[in-house]
N, C-alpha and C positions, 0 to 999 in steps of 0.2 A: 761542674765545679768540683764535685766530692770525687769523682774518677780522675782528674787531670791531676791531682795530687798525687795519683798511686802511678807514676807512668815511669818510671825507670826499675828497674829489679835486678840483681846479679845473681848467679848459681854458680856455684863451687863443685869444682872437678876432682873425682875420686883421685885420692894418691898413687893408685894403679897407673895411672897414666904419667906420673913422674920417672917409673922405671924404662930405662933405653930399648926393651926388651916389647914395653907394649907401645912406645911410641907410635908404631905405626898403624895402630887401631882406629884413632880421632883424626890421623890425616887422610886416611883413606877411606873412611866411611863417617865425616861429619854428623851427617845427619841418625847416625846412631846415637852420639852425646844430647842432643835435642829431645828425641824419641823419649829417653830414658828420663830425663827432666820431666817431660810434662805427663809421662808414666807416675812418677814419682808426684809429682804436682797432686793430678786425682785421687791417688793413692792418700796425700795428705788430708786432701779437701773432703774425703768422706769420713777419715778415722776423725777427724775434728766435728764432721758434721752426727754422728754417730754419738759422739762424747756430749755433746751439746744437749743433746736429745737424751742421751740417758740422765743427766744431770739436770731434770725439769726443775729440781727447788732452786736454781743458778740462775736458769736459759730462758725455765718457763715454757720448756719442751718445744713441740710445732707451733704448742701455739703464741711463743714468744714473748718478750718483755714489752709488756704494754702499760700505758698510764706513766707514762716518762714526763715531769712537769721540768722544764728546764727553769732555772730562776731570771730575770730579769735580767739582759748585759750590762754590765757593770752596775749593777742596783738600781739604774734605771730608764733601763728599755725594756718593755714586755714583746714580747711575741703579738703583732696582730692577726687577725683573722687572715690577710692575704701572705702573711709569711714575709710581708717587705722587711722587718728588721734581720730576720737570719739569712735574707738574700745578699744583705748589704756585710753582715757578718759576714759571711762565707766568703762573700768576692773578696774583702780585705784580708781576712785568713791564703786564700788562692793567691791573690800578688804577694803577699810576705814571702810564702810558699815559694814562688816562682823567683824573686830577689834569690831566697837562701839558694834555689838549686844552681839560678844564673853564677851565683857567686862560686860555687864547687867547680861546676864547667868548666870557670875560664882559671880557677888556679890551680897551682900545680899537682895538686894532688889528683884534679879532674885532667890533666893533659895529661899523667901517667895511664889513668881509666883509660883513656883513646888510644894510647897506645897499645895496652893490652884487649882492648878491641880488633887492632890492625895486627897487632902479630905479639902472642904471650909469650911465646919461645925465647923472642929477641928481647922482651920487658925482663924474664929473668935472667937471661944471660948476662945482662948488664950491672944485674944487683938488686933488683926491684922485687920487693916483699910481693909477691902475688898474692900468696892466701892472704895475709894481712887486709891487702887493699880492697880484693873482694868482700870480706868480713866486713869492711867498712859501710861500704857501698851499700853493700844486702840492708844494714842495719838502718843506715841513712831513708831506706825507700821502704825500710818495715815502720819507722818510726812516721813516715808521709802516710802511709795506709793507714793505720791508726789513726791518724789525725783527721785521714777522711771517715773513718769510720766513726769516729765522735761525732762531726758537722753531721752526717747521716743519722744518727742517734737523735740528738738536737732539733732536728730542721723536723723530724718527722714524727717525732718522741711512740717510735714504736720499733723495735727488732726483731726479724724473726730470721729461724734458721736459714731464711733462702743468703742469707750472707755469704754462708759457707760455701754456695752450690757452685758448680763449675760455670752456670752461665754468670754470672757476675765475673769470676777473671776473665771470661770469653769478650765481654762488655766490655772490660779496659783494655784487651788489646784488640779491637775492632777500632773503639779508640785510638789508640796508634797508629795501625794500621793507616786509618783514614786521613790521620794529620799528618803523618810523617812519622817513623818511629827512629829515633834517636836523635830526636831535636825538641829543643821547648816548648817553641809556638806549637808544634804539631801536638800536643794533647789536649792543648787548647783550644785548637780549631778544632781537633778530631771528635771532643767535646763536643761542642758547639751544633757544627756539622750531624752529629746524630741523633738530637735530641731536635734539631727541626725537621730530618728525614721521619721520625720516628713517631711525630708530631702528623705531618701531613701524609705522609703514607697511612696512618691508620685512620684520618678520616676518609681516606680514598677507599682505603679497604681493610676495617676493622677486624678482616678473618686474615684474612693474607698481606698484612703490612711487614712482614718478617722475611718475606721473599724476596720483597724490592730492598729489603736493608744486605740479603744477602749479595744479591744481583749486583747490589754497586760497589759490595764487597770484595766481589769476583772480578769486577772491571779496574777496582782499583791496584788489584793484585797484579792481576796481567799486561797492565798498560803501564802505569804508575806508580811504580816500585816504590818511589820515594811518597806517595801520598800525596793530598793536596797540596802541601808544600814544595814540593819535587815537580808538580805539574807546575805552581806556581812561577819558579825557577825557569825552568823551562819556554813560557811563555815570554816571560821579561828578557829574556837571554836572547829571544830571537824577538822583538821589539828593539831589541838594543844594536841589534845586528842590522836588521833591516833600515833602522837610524842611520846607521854607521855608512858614510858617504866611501862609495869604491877608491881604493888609491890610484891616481892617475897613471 
């Protein structure tokens, strides 16, 4: 629930690449711009992790903010012992969540995003504020992470620096990964989907449940580009074929 909020991100391209001169840097070696991103990523996630940590009267160092009493939902629901009121919280938090993104998706400002998905070159050729719209975006999916990061706060009323670490972003896009990444449903399911794998893998094998999570990791990767949703697609597509009576 608290990861399926954080499931879209944008990243903003040095200006270097607006000169005619370096153009051909990002088309011929894509996966250079990627590399340097999630360089930059780590980069970020320990200078914050570090900061966190020298700032113990803040953070509360490693050993984090703990004794977090949330108050009652709306003055009165308490927390009970099974967590059912912040379950019911957070799913209703989660569909808002998922309304507001459905809602961007499908207007025009989300079918510009698609388009600078499918080709940026031709989005500014035409007129379209690129940086702007990225700025947007980033801000929109910084403001979701946040919001998961409170329900996390709340639901467990403890924080500690593993917030920061790189296997938590690694978590959200595993996440995607497994649902589908650039579609809705898919972090939803992709949700869902790992916290039951991750659930009965490790009563199967409490030392090595991380290996089967990688394993269908790999399989989902090389088979199922688009994820369970992608397989999903697929399967209906050829039910619907095999329906479909031969023309005479």
């Amino acid at each position: 629930m608290r990861k399926s909020l954080a499931d879209e991100a944008a990243a903003i391209n040095g200006p270097v690449f607006d000169e005619p001169e370096a153009t051909d840097g990002p088309r011929r070696w894509p996966w250079a711009i990627g590399a340097a991103i999630l360089m930059l990523t780590l980069a970020v996630g320990f200078m914050l992790l570090e900061t966190a940590n020298a700032m113990a009267w803040l953070t509360g160092g490693f050993d984090g903010l703990y004794g977090i009493t949330p108050a009652p939902l709306l003055g009165l629901f308490a927390n009970d012992l099974y967590g059912h009121t912040y379950y019911w919280y957070g799913l209703t938090v989660l569909f808002l969540s998922f309304l507001l993104c459905r809602r961007i998706v499908h207007s025009p400002f989300g079918l510009s995003l698609q388009g600078l998905r499918e080709n940026e070159r031709r989005m500014r050729a035409i007129g379209c504020d690129v940086l702007g719209r990225k700025v947007a975006i980033f801000t929109i999916s910084t403001g979701l992470a946040g919001l998961a990061g409170g329900l996390f706060a709340e639901a467990n009323a403890f924080v500690s620096l593993d917030v920061f670490s790189f296997a938590r972003s690694g978590t959200v896009l595993i996440v995607l990964l497994l649902g589908g990444s650039g579609r809705l449903y898919g972090a939803i399911l992709g949700g869902t989907v790992l916290y039951l794998l991750e659930d009965h893998l490790a009563r199967l094998s409490p030392e090595f449940w991380q290996f089967g999570i990688g394993l269908v990791l790999v399989l989902v990767v090389l088979f199922w580009r688009g994820g369970l949703l992608g397989l999903l697609d697929l399967a209906l597509a050829r039910w619907r074929g095999a329906r479909t009576p031969a023309a005479p």
